[in-house]
N, C-alpha and C positions, 0 to 999 in steps of 0.2 A: 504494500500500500504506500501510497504518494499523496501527499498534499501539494501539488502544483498549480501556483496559481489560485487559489481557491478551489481548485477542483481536486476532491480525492478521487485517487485513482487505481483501480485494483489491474497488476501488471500479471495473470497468466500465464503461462508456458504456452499458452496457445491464442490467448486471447486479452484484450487491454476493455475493462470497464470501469465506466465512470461511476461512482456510488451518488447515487444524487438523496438528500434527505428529504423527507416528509414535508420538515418545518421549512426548507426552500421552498417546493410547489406550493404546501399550503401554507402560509403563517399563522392565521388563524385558529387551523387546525380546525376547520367546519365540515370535513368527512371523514369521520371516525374511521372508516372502511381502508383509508389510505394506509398500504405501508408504510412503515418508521423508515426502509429505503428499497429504492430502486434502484435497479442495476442496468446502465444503458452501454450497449455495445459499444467500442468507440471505433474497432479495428477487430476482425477475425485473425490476428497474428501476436504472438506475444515471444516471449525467453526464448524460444526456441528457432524463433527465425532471423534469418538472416539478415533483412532488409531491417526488420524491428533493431536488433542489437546495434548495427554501423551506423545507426539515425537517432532512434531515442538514448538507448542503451549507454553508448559515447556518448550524447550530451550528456547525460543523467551521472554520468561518470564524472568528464572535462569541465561540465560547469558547475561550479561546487561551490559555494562562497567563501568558503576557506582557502580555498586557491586564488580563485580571481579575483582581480582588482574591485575595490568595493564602489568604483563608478559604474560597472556594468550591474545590469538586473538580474542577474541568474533564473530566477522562478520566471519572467519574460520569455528569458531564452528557452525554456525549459517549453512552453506552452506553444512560443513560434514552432519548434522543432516536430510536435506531436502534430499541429499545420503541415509541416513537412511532408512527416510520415505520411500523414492521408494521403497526400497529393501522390509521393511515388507509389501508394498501396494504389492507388486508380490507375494508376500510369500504368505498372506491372499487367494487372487485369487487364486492361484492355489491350496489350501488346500481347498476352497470351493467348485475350479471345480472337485478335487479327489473325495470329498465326495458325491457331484450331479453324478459321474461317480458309486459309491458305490449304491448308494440309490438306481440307476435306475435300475440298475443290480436285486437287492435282489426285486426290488417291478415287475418287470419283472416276474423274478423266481415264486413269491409268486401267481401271476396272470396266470402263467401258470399250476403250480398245484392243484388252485381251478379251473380250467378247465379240469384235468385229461387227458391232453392232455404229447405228449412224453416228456421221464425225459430229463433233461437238468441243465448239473451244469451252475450256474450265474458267471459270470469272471468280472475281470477287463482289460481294452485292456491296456497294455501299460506299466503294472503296475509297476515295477521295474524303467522303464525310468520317469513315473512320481513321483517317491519315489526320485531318485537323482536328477529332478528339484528343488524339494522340501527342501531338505535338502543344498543342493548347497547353495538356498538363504538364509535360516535360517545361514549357516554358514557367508557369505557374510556380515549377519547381525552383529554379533561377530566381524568381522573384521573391517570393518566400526567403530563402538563401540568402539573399540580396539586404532583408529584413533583418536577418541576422546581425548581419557582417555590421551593418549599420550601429545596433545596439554598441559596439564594442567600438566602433569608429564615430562619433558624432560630428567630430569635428574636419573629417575629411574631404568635406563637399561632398557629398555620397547621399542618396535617398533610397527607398524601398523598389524607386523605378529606374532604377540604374543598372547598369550591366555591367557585364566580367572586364569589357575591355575596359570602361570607368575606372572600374575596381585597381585591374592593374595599375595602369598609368598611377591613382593616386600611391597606390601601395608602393611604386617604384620612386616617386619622390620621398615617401617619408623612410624607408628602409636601404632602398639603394638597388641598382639592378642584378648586383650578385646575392642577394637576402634570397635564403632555400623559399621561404614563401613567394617571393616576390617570383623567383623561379618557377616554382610549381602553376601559382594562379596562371603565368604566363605560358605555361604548356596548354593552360584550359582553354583560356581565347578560341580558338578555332571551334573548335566541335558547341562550344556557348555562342559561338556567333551562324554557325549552321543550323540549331534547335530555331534559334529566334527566327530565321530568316525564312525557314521553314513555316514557323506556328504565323508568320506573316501573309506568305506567299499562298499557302492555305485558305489563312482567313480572309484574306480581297480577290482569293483568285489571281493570282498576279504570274504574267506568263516566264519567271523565272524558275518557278518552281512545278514540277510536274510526278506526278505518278501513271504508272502502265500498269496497266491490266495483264496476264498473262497474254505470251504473244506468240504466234505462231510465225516460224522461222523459213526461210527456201528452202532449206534441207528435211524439211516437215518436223521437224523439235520446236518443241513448247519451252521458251522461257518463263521463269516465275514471276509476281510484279515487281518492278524494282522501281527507285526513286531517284530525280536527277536535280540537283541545284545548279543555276548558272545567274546569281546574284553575280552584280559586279565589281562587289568587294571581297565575296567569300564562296569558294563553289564546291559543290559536291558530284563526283563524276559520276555518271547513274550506274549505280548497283543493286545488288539485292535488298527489294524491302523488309524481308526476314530478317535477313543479316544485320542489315545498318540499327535496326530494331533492338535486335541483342545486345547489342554493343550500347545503345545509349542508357538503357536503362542500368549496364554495368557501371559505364562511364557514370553516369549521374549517382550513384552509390560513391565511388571512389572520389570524385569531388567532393560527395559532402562529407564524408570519412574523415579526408584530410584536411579541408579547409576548418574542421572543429577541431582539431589537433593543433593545426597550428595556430588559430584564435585564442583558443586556451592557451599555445605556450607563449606566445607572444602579449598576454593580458596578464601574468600571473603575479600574485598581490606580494608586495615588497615587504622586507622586512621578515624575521622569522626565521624558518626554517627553507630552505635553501631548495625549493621543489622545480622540477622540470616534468616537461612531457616526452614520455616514450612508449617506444610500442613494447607491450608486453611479452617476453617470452612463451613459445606457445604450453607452455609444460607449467606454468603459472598462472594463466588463465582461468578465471572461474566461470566468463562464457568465451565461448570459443572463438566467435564475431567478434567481442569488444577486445579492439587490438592498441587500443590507447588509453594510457591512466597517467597520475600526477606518480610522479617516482622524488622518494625521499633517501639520503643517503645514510640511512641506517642500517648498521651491520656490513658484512660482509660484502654482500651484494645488490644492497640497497632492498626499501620497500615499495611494492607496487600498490598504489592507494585505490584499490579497486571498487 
């Protein structure tokens, strides 16, 4: 259990609910009939997953008040982050249900040719409308993120509708262009400037950005959909929409992973004991996902503040 935010919160192995009390809904208390609480879903994922631990897990971890600087909100951050989650929990589902949508089509296809029954190209129904769901939340995700970074920066020129490339540029004035963060955000650029440019080219229809349908080839082979960016500041050569799919939803984990990593080590409260962030050995780990914690240098081979 969590008290975040004012909301308590019951964390699962499998699942995250909110414990909501009686005397919230009613104050009064004029329906006797009401339970003392109710338990409202928040997320069908909890301990045991993946996405859960590198997202809430880590922050619930890296944001800690006793670590970080007492200008930042922690319980804030704490409540953006569970924002987060949602957003890549929808993101996840609907790249899963694209690809079950994919699959079924081409194993269709494939079953009616070794039948030698009439030709018929394999489609995806919907397919452009489920490309800017998609890309919607990925971007949503950036934003949110963006929300974050802001709490711990305020003074950066930076807002909640700012993006990665912002982010850099400011981060490389105040830290410098060899800084590991300054580094890292700067590997992110591309692929955050493809998501946007996507959840854009989507949302107006704009003829840079396109998606294909399974296609039939001279050679009589069926290619699968795939997706082609040609913005002209950022392009994406057209590939597999499966593929590229996979990859963003890893990518947008591993971003947020480490941009909480290095937020936390780069915020941490002065004075004390002498705490850094690192990753955890895996044989020390008490979840196997949360790969960052505050490390203290006690004993032998220090403690991991899990």
């Amino acid at each position: 259990m969590k008290n975040i935010g004012g909301r308590l919160l019951v964390i699962k192995e499998r699942s995250i609910y909110e414990m909501v009390m009686a005397d919230t809904i009613d104050p009064e208390r004029t329906n006797v009939n009401l339970p003392t609480t109710i338990h409202k879903l928040i997320i069908d994922k909890g301990t045991e997953s993946e996405t859960v631990s590198r997202t809430l897990l880590s922050a619930m971890t890296l944001f800690r008040p006793e670590y970080i600087s007492n200008t930042v909100d922690c319980p804030k951050l704490i409540g953006l982050t569970i924002d987060l989650l949602s957003e890549i929990s929808i993101l996840e589902k609907e790249i899963k249900e694209y690809q079950f949508a994919e699959k079924t089509a081409a194993d269709e296809y494939e079953e009616r040719r070794n039948q030698k029954v009439s030709y018929k190209l394999p489609s995806v129904v919907s397919l452009e409308s489920k490309c800017k769901t998609i890309f919607q939340k990925a971007d949503h995700i950036e934003q949110t993120l963006m929300e974050i970074i802001v709490k711990f920066y305020p003074n950066l020129g930076l807002t909640k509708q700012s993006h990665f490339p912002n982010f850099h540029e400011k981060l490389q004035e105040k830290y410098g262009e060899a800084d590991p963060f300054v580094e890292f955000i700067k590997k992110t650029v591309y692929f955050m400037q493809v998501i946007r440019e996507l959840r854009n080219g989507f949302d107006h229809r704009l003829e840079h950005t396109k998606v294909f349908d399974f296609e039939l080839q001279t050679d009589g082979n069926i290619i699968s959909p795939t997706i082609l960016l040609n913005h002209k500041k950022v392009k994406l050569e057209r590939t597999s929409l499966s593929d590229f799919l996979e990859i963003t939803t890893k990518n947008m984990l591993n971003i947020i992973e480490l941009t909480f990593a290095y937020l936390a080590g780069k915020n941490v409260r002065t004075g004390g004991m002498p705490y850094q962030v690192r990753q955890i050995p895996d044989e020390k780990r008490r979840n196997k996902f949360v790969k960052f914690s505050f490390w203290t240098p006690i004993g032998e081979e220090g403690f991991y503040n899990q």
